[in-house]
C-alpha positions in Angstrom: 17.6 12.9 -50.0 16.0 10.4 -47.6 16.4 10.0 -44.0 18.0 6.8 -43.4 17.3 3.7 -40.7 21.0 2.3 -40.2 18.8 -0.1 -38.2 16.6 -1.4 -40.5 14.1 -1.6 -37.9 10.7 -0.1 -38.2 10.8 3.2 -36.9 10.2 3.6 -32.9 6.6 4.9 -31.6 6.8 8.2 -29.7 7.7 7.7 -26.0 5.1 8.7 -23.7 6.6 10.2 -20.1 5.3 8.5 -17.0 2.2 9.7 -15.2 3.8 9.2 -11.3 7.1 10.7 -10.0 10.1 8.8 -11.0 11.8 7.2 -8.0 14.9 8.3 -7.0 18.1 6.6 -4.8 17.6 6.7 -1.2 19.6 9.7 0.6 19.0 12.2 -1.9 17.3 14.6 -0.2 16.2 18.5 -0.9 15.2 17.3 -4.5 11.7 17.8 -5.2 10.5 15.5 -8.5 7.4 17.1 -10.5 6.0 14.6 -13.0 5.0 16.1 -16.3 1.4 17.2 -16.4 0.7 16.0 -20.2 2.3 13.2 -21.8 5.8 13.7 -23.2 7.2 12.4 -26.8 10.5 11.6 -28.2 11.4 13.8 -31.2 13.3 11.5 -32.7 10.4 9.1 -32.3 12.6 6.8 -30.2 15.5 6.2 -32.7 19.2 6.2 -32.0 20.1 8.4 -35.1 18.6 10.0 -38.5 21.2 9.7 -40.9 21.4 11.2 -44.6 24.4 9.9 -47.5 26.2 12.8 -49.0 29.1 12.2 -51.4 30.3 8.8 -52.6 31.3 7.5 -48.5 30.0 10.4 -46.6 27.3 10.9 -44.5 25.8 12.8 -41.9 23.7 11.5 -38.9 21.2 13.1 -35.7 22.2 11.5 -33.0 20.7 13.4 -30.2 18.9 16.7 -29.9 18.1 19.2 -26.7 15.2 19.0 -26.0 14.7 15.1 -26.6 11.3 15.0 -25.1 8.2 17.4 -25.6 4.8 17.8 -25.1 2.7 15.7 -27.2 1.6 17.1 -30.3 4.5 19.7 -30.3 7.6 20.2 -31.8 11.5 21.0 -30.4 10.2 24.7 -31.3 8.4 24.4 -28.0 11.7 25.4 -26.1 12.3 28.5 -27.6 8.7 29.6 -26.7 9.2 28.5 -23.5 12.7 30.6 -22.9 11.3 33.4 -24.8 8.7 33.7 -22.1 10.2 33.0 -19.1 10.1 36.5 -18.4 6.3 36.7 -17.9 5.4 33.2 -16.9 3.7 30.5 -19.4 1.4 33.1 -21.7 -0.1 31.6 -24.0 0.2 28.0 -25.1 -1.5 27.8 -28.4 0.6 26.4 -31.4 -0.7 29.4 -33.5 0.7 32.0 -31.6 4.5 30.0 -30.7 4.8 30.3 -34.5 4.0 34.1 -34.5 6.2 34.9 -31.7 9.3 32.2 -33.3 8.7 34.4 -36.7 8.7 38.0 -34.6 11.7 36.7 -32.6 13.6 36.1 -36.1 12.3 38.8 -37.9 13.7 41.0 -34.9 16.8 38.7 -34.7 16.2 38.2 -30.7 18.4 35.0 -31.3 19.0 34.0 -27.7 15.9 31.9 -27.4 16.8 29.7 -30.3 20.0 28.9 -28.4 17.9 26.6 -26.1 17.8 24.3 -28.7 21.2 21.9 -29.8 21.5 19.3 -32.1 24.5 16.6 -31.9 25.5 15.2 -35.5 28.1 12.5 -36.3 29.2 13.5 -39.9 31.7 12.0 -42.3 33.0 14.1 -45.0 36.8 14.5 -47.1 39.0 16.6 -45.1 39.3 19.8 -47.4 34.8 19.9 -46.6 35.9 19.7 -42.8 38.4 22.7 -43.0 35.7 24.7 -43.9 33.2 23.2 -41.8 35.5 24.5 -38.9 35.5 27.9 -39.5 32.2 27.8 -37.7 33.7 28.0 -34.5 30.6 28.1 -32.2 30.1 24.4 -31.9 31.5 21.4 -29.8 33.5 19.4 -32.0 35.1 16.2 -31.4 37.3 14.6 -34.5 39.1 11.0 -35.3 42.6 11.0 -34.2 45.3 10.2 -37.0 47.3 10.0 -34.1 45.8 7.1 -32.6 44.1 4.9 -35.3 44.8 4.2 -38.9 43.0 6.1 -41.2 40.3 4.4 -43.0 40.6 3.8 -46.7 37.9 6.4 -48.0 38.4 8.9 -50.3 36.1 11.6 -52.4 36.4 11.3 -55.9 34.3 13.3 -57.7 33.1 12.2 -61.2 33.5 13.6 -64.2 30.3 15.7 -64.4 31.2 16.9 -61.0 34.7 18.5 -62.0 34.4 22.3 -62.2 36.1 25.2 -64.1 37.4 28.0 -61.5 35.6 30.6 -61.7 36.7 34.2 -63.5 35.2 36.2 -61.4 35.4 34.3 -57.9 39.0 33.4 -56.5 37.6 30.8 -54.6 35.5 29.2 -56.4 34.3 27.0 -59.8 31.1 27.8 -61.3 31.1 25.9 -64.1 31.1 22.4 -65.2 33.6 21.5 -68.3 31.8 20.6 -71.7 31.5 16.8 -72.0 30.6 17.9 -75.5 34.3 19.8 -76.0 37.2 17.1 -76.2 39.8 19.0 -74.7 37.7 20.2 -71.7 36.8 16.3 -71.4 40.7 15.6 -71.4 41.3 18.2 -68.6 39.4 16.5 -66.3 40.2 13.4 -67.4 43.9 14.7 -66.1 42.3 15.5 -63.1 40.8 12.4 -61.8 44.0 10.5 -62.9 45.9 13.2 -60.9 43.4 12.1 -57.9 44.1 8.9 -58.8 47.5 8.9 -58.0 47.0 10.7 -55.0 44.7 7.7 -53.2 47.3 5.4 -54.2 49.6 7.0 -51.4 47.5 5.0 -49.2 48.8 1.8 -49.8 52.5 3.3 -48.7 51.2 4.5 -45.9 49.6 1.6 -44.9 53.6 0.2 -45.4 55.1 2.6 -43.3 53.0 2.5 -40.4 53.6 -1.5 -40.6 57.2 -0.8 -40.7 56.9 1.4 -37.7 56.8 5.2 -38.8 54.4 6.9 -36.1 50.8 7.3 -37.4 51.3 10.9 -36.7 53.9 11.3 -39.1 52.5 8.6 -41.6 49.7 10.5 -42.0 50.7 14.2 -43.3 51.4 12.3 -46.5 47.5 11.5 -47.3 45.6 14.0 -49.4 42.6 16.0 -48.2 40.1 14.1 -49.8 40.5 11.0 -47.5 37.5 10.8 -45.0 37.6 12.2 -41.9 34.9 11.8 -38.8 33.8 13.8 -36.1 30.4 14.5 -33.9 29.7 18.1 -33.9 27.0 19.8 -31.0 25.7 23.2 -32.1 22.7 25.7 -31.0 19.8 26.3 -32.8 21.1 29.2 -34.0 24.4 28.6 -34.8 23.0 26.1 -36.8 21.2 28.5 -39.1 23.8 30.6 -39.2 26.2 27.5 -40.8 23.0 26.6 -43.0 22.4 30.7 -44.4 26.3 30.6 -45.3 26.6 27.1 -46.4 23.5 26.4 -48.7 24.5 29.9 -50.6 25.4 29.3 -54.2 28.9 31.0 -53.5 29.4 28.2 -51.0 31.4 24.8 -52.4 29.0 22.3 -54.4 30.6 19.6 -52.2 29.6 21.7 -48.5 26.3 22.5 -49.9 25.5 19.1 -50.2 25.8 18.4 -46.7 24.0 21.6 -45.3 21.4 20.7 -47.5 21.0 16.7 -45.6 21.7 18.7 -42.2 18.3 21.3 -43.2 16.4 18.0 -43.8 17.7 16.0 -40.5 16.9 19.0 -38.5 13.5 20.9 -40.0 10.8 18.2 -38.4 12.0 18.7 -35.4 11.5 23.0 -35.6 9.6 22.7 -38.4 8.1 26.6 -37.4 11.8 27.8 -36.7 12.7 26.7 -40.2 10.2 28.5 -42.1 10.7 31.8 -40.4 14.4 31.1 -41.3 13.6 30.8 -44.4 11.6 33.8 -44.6 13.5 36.0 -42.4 17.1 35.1 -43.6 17.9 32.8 -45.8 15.5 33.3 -49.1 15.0 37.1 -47.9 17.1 39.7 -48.9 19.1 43.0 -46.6 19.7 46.1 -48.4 22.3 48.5 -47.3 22.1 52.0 -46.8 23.1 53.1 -50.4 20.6 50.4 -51.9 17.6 52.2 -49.8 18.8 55.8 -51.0 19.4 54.8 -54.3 15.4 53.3 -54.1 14.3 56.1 -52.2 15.9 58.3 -55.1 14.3 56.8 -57.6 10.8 56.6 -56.1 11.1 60.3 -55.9 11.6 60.2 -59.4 15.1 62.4 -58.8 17.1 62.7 -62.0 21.0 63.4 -62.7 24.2 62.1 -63.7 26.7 59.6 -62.6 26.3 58.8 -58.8 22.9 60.8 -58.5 21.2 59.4 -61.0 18.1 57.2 -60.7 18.9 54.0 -59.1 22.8 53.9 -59.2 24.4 53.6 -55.8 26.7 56.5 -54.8 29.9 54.2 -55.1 32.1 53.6 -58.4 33.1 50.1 -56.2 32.4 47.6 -58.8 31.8 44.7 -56.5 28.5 47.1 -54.9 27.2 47.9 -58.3 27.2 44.4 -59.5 25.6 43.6 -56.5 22.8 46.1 -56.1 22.3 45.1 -60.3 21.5 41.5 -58.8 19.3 42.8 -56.3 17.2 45.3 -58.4 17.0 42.3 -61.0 15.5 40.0 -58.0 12.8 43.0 -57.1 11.9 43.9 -60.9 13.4 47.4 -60.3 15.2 47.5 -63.8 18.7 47.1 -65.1 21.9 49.4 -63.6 24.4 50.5 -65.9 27.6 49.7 -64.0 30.7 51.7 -64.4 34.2 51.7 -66.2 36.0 49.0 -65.0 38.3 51.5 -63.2 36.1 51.7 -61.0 37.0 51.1 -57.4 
């Protein structure tokens, strides 16, 4: 993915602040205006968004971000220094040691300071992706009205490399891909897309009905969840991360993951030291749980038994843990698990 210029322009040069105290109206007293003691710089370098295509009509765009303007030669990261701080004054200012107190504050999950940075995206995506996207209900959101306009006529259809088997051992979701190679898989999802099909031809009805004077809020709970909906969405730095650790997982939807993955690359030049100690602190590490580091501990001590107590094996017949600690120790080189019966818990 490549950040786009809707523009076409030639990317804006970073904004320097002004070197004397900005003037304000007359009759504003008891205000007291510092100018900035080093030149300031636009982090988005002085354009009006960054914006990323996900999908076949989808996108997702920056459009502003808190705190717009920085030192020069500094990043958006500089605000969570600075809050981080505030408790003993400035301390130290050198761009070495704000990225070893960002990567202690995440490492020791002190997450207020990375509140003092917000991000405002405008972001297009099918319906069924924005149900999800709004279970993360720590952000401002803001969403086209069905009520007020007519619906534009955009909808996700996937192709047929795209259409995925459901899963056997996850409810929610499709792992696999059918076989291109298998002729009934191919004419399975062959159905499928005809079945979408049929679906986005709904719109042309509703496009009849609303001309014939049904109310665009009742015209609309006809149209399918993969018509395009819009909305801007404002959300803390870390409440951000938190949406990107869930929504870049491989359990998460292909379709979701694809615009977590253009929100990460929208957002990690502007806290380019925040994102790496995400990424080492959260989202490519990995948490054990108290059984894991007994079942470890166990085995280090070279402690020997049967069932439960036995080298490496978690003392829980749940199924779900085992197979889950087997994934772990296969990550860390530790050795296979023999899980249990499938009457297992």
């Amino acid at each position: 993915m490549s950040l786009q210029n809707p523009s076409g322009m030639a990317e804006a040069k970073p904004t320097t602040a002004p070197a004397t105290p900005v003037s304000l109206p007359a009759g504003t007293p008891g205000i007291r205006v510092v100018p900035p003691s080093v030149p300031f710089r636009d982090v988005m370098a002085g354009a009006s968004r960054h914006e990323v295509k996900v999908l076949d009509h989808g996108f997702i765009a920056l459009v502003d971000a808190m705190p717009r303007l920085v030192p020069e030669g500094q990043t958006a990261d500089q605000a969570i220094v600075q809050a981080a701080r505030v408790s003993y004054g400035e301390g130290t200012k050198q761009v070495s040691e704000d990225r070893g107190l960002i990567r202690y504050l995440m490492r020791h999950r002190h997450s207020t300071p990375f509140e003092m940075v917000e991000f405002k995206f405008h972001v297009s995506m099918p319906i069924f992706i924005a149900r999800q996207w709004i279970r993360h209900r720590t952000a401002n959101v803001n969403e086209y009205s069905a009520r007020y306009s007519i619906v534009p006529d955009r909808f996700y259809i996937p192709t047929m490399e795209a259409v995925r088997r459901q899963s056997a051992s996850n409810r929610q979701g499709g792992e696999q891909n059918f076989d291109v190679s298998d002729a009934a898989q191919v004419k399975t999802a062959e159905d499928f897309l005809a079945y979408v099909g049929q679906v986005e031809s709904l719109y042309q009805q509703y496009l009849a009905l609303t001309a014939q004077g049904v109310s665009r809020e009742m015209a609309r709970i006809g149209l399918p969840v993969n018509v395009y909906t819009e909305w801007y969405w404002k959300c803390d730095l870390h409440n951000v991360m938190r949406f990107l650790s869930l929504r870049l997982d491989s359990h998460a939807q292909l379709e979701i993951r694809e615009y977590a993955a253009a929100m990460l690359s929208l957002i990690e030049p502007l806290v380019p030291m925040t994102v790496e100690a995400w990424r080492d602190y959260e989202f490519e590490s990995m948490r054990l749980t108290r059984l894991e580091i007994e079942a470890i501990r166990r085995s280090g001590a070279g402690a020997g038994g049967e069932g439960a107590g036995a080298v490496g094996d978690l003392a829980t017949s749940n199924r779900r843990e085992q197979a889950e600690w087997a994934a772990k120790r296969s990550v860390l080189g530790l050795g296979e698990v023999s899980l249990p019966s499938p009457t297992g818990g």
